[in-house]
N, CA, C and O atoms as a GROMACS GRO file, in nm:
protein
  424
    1UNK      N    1   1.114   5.096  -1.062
    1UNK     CA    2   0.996   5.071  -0.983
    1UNK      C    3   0.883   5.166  -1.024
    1UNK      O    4   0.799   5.194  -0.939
    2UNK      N    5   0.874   5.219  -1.151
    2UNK     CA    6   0.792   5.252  -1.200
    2UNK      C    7   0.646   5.184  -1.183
    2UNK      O    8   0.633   5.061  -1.180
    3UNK      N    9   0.499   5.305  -1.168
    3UNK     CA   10   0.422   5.272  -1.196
    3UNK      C   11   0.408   5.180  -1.068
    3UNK      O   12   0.378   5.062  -1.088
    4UNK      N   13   0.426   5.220  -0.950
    4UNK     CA   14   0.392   5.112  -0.849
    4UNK      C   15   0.473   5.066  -0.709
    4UNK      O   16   0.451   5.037  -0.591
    5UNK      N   17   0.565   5.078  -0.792
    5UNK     CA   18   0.724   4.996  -0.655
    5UNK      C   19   0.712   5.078  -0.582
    5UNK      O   20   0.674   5.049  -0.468
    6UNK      N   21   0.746   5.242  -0.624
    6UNK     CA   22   0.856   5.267  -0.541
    6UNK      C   23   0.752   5.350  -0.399
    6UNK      O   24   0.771   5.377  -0.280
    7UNK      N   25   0.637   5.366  -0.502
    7UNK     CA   26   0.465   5.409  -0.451
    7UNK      C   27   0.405   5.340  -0.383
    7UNK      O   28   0.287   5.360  -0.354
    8UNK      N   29   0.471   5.245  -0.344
    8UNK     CA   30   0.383   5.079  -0.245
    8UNK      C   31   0.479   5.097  -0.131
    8UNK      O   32   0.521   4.987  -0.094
    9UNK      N   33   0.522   5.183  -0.071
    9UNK     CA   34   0.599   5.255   0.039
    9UNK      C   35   0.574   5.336   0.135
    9UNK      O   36   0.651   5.432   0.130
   10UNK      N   37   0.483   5.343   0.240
   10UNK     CA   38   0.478   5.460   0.295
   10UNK      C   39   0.584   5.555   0.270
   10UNK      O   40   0.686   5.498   0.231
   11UNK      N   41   0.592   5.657   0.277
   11UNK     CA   42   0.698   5.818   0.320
   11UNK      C   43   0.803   5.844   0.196
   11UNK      O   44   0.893   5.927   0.205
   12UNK      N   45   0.779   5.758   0.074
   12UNK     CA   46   0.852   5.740  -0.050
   12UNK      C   47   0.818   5.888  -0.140
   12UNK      O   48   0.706   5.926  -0.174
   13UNK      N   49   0.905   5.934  -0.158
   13UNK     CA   50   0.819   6.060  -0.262
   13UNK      C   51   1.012   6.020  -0.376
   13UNK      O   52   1.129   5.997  -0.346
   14UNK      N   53   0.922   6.036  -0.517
   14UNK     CA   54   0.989   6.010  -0.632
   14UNK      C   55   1.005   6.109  -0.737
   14UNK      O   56   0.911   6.126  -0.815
   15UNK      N   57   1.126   6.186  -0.751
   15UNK     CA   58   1.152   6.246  -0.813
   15UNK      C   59   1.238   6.204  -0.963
   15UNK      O   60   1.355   6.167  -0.977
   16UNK      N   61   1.159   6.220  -1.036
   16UNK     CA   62   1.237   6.140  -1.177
   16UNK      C   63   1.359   6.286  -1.268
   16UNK      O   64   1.331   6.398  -1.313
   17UNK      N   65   1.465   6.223  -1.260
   17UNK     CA   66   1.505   6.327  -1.363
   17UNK      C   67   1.647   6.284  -1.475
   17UNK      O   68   1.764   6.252  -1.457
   18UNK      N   69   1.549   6.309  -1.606
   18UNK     CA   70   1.621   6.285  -1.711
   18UNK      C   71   1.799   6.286  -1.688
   18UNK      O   72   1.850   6.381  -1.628
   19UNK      N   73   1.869   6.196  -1.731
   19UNK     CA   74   2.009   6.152  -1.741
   19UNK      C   75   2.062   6.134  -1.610
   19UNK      O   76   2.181   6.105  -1.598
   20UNK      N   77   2.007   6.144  -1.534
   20UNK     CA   78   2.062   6.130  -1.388
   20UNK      C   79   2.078   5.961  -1.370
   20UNK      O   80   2.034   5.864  -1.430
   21UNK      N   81   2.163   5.980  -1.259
   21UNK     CA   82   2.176   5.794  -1.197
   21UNK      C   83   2.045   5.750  -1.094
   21UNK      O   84   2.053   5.816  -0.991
   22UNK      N   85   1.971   5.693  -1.093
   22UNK     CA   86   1.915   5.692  -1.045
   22UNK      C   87   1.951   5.645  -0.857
   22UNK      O   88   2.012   5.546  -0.818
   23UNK      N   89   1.905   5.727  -0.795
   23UNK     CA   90   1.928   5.725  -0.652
   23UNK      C   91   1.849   5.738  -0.536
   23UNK      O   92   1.746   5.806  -0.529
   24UNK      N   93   1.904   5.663  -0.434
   24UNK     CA   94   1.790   5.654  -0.308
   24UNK      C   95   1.864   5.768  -0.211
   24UNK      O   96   1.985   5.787  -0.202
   25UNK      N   97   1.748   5.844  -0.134
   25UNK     CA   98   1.826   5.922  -0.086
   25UNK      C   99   1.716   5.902   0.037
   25UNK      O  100   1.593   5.904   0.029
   26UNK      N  101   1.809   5.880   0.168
   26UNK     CA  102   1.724   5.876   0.286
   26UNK      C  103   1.724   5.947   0.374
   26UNK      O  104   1.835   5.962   0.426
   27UNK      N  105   1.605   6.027   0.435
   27UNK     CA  106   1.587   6.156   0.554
   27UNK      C  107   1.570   6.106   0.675
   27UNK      O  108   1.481   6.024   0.702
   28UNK      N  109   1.654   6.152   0.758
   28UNK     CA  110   1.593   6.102   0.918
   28UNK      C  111   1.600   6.220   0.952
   28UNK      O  112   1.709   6.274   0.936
   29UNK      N  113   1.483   6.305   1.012
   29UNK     CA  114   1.433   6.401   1.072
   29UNK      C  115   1.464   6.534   1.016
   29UNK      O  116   1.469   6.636   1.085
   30UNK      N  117   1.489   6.527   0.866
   30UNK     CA  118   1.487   6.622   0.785
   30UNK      C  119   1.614   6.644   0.690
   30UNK      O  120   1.624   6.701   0.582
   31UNK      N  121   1.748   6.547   0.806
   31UNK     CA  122   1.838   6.546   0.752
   31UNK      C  123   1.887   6.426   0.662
   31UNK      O  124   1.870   6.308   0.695
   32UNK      N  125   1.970   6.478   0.507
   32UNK     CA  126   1.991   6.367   0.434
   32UNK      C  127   2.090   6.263   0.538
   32UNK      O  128   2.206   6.274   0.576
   33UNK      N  129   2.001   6.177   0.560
   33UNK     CA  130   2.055   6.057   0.615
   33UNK      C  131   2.198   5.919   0.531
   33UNK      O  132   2.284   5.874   0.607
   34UNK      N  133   2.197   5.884   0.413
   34UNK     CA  134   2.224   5.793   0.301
   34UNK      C  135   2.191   5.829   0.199
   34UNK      O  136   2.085   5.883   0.170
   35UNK      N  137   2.283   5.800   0.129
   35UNK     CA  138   2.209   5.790  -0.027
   35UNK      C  139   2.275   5.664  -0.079
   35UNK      O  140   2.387   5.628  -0.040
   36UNK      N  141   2.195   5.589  -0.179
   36UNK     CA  142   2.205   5.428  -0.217
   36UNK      C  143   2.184   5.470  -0.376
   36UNK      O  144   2.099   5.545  -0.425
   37UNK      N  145   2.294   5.391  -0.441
   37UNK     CA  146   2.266   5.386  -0.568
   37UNK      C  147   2.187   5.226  -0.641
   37UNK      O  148   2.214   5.106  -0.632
   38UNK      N  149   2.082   5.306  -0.709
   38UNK     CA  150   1.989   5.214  -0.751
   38UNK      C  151   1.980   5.160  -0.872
   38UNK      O  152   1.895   5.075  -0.898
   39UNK      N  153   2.055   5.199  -0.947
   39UNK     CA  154   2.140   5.124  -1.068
   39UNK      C  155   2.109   5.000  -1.126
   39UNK      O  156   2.032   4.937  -1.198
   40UNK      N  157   2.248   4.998  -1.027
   40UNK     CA  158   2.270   4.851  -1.108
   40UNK      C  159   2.189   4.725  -1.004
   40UNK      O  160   2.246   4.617  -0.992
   41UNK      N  161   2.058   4.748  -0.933
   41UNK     CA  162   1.949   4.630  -0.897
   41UNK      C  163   1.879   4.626  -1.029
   41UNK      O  164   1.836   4.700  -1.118
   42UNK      N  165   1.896   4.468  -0.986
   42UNK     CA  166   1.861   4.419  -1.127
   42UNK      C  167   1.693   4.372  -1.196
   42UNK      O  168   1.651   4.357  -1.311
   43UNK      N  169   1.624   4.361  -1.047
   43UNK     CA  170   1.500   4.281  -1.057
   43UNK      C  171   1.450   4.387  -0.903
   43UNK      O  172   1.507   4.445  -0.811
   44UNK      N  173   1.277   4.357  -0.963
   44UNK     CA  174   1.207   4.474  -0.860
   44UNK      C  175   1.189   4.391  -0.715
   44UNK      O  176   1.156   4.447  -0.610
   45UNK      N  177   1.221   4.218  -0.731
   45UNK     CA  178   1.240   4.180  -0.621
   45UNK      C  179   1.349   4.235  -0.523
   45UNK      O  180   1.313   4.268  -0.410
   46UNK      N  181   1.479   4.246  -0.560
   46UNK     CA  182   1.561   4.278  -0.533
   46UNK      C  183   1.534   4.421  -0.458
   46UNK      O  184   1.543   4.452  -0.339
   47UNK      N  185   1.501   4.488  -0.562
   47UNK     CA  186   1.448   4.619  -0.540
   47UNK      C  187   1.357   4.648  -0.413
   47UNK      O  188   1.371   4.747  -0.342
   48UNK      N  189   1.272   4.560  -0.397
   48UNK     CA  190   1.183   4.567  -0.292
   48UNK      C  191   1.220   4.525  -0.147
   48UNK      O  192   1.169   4.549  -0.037
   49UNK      N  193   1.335   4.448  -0.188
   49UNK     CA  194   1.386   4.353  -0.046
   49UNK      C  195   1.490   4.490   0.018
   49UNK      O  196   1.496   4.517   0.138
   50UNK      N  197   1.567   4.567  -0.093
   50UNK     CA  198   1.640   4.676  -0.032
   50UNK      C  199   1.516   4.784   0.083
   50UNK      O  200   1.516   4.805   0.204
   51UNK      N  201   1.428   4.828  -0.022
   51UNK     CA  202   1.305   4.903   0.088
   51UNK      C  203   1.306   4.809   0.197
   51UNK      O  204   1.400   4.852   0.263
   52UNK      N  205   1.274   4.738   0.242
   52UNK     CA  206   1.257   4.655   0.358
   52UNK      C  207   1.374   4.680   0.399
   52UNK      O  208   1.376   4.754   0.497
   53UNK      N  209   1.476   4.647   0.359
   53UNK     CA  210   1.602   4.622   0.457
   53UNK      C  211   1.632   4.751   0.544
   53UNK      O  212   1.684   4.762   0.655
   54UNK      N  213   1.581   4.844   0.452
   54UNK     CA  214   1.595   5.019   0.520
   54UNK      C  215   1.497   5.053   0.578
   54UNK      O  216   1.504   5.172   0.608
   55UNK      N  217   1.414   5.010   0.608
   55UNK     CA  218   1.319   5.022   0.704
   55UNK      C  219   1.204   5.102   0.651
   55UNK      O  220   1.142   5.169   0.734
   56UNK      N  221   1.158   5.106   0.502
   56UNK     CA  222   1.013   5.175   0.479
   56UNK      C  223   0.913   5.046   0.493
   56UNK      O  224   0.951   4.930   0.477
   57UNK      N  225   0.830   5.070   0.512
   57UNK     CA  226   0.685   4.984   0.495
   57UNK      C  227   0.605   5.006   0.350
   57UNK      O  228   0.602   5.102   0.273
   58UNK      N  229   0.550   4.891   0.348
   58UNK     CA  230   0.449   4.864   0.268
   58UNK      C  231   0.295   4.954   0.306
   58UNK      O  232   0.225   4.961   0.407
   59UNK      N  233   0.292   4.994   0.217
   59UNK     CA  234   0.127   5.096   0.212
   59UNK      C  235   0.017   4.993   0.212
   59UNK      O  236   0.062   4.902   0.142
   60UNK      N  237  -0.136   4.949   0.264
   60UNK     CA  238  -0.196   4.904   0.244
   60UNK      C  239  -0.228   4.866   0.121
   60UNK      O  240  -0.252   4.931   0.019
   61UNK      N  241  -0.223   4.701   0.155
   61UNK     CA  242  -0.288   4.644   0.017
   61UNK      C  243  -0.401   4.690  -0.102
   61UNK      O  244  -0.399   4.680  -0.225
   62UNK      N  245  -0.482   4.734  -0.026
   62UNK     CA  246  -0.611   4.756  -0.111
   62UNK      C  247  -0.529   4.899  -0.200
   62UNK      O  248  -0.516   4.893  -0.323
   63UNK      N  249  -0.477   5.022  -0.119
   63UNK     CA  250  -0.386   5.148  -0.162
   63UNK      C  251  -0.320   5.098  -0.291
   63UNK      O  252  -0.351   5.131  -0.406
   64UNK      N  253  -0.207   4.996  -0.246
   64UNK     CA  254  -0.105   4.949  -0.352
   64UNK      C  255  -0.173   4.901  -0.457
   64UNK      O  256  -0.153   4.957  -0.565
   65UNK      N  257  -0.276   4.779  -0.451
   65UNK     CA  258  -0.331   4.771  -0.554
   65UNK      C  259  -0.394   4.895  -0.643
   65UNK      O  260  -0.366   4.908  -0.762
   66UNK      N  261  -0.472   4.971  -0.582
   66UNK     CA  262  -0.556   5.095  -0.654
   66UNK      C  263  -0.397   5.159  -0.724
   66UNK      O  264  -0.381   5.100  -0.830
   67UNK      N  265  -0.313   5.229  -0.706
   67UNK     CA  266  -0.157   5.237  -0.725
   67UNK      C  267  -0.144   5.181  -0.840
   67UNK      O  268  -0.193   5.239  -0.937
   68UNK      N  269  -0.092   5.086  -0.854
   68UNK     CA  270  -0.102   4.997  -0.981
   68UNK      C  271  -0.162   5.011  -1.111
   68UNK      O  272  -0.126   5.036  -1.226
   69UNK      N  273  -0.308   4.975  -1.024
   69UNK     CA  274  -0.400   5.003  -1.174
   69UNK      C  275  -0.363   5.110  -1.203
   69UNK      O  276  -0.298   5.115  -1.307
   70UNK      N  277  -0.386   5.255  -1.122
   70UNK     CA  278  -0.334   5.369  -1.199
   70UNK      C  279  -0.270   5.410  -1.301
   70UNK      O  280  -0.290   5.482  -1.400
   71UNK      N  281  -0.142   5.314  -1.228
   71UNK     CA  282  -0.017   5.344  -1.318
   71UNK      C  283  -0.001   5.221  -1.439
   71UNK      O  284   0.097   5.222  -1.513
   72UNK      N  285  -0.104   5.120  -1.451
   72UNK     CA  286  -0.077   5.025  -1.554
   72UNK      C  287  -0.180   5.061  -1.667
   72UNK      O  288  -0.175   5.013  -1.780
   73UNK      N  289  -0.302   5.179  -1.611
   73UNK     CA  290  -0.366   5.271  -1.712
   73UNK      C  291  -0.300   5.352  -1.784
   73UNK      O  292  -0.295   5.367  -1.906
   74UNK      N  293  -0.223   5.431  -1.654
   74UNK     CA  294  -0.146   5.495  -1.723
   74UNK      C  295   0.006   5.485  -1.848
   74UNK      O  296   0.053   5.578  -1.913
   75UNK      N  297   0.057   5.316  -1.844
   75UNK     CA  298   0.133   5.340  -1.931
   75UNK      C  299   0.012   5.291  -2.071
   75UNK      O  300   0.038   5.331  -2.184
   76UNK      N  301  -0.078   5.228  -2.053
   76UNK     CA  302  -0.154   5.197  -2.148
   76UNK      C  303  -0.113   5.305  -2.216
   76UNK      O  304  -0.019   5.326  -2.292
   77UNK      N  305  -0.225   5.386  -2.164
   77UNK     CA  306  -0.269   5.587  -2.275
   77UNK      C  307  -0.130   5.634  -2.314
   77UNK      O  308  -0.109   5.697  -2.418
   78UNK      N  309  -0.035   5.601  -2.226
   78UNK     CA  310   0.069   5.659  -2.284
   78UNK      C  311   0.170   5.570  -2.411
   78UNK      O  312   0.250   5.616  -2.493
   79UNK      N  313   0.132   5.446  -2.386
   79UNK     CA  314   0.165   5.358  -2.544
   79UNK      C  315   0.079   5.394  -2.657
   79UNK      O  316   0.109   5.406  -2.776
   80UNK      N  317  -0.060   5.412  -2.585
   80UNK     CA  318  -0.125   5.434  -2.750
   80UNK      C  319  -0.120   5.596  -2.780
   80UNK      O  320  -0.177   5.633  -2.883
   81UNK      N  321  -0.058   5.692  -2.701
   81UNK     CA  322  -0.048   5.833  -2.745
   81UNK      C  323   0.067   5.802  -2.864
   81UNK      O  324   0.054   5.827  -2.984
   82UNK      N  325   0.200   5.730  -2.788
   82UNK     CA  326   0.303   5.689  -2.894
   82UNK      C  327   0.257   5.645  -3.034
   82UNK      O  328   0.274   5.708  -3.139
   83UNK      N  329   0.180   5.497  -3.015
   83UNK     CA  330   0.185   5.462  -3.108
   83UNK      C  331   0.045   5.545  -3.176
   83UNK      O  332   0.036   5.497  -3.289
   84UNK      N  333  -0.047   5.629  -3.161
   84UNK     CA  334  -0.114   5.722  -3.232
   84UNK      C  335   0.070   5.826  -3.309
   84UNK      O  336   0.148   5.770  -3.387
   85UNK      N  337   0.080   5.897  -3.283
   85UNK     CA  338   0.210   5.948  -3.308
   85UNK      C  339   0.300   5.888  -3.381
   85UNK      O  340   0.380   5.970  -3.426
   86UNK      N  341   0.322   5.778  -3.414
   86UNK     CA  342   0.431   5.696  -3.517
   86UNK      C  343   0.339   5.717  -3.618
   86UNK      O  344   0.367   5.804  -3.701
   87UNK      N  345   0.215   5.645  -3.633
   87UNK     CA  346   0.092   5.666  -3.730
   87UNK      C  347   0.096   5.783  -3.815
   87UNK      O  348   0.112   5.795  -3.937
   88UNK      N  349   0.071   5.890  -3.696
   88UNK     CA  350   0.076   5.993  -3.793
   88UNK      C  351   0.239   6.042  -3.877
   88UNK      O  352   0.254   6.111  -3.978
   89UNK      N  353   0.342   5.978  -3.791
   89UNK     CA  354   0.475   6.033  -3.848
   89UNK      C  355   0.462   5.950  -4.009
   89UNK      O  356   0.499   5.983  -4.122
   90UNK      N  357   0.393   5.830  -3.955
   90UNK     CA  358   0.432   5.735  -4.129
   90UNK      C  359   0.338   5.786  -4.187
   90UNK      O  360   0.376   5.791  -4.304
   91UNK      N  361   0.260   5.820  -4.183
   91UNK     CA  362   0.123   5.897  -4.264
   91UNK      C  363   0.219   6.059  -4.361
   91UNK      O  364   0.227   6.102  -4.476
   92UNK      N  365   0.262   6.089  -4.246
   92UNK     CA  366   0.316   6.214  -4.302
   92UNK      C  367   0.447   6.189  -4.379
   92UNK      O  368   0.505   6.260  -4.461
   93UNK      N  369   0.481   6.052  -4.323
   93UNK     CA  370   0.658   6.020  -4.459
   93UNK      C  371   0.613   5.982  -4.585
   93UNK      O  372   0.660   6.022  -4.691
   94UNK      N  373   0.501   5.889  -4.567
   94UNK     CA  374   0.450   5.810  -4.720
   94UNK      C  375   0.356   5.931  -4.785
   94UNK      O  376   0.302   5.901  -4.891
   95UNK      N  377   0.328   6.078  -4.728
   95UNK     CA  378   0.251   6.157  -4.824
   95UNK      C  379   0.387   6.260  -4.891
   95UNK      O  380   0.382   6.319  -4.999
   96UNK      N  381   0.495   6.260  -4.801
   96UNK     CA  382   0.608   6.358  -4.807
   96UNK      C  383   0.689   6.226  -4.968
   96UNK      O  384   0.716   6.264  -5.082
   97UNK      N  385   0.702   6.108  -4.923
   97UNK     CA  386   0.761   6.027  -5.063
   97UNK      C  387   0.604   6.021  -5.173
   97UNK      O  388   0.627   6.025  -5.294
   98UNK      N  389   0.506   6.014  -5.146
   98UNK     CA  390   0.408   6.065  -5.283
   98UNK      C  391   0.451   6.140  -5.358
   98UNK      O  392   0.485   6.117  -5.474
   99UNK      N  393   0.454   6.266  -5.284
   99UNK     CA  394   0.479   6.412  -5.332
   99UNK      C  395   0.584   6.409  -5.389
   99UNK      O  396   0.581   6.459  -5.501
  100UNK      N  397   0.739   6.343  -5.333
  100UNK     CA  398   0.853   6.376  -5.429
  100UNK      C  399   0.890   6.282  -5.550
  100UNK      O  400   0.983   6.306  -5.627
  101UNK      N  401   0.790   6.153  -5.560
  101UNK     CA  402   0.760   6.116  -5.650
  101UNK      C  403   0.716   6.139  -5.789
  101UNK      O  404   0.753   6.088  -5.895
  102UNK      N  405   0.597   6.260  -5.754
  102UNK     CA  406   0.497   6.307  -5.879
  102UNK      C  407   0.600   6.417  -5.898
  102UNK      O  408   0.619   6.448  -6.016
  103UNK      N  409   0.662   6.473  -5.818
  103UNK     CA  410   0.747   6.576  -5.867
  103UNK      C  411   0.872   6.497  -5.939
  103UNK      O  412   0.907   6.562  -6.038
  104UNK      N  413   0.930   6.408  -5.928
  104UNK     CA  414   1.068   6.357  -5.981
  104UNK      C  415   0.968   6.339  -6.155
  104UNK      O  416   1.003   6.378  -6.266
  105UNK      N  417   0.850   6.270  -6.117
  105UNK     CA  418   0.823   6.231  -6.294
  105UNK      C  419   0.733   6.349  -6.356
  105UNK      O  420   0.690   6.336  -6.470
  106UNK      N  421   0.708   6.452  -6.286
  106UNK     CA  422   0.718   6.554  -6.422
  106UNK      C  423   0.775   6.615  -6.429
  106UNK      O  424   0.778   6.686  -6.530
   0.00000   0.00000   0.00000
């Protein structure tokens, strides 16, 4: 629910962390209430119908939308940082095979 889902929730705060399973963990009045493994949902419908079923709300429309764009800017810049970055990796392989070229023939 990247970039939107899990952020179109009132009281949702998202902590991402590398190799972990991804998991829902729910507070009622400070105390860990549940935790739900979020795995293996397969589709963000799915995904969204669980929030409902547990009782978070939807954040205002106009919010969720602004939300979105954010985050659909944000994977933009972050595809073209990548693909700036491959660019330069092949830039730097095809000058690294030049070089061991002119060196193999003299």
């Amino acid at each position: 629910m990247r970039y939107g889902g899990a952020f179109s929730f009132s009281n949702v705060d998202v902590q991402y962390q590398h190799a972990k399973r991804t998991m829902l963990t729910i507070y009622h009045d400070g105390e860990e209430y549940e935790k739900v493994d979020l795995q293996d949902i397969p589709t963000e419908a799915e995904m969204i119908q669980l929030m409902h079923n547990k009782g978070f709300q939807l954040k205002p429309e106009e919010e969720v939308a602004s939300i979105r764009q954010i985050g659909a800017e944000a994977k933009r810049r972050e595809e073209g940082e990548r693909n700036n970055r491959m660019e330069e990796m092949k830039r730097k392989m095809e000058a690294y095979r030049a070089n061991k070229k002119k060196s193999v023939e003299l």
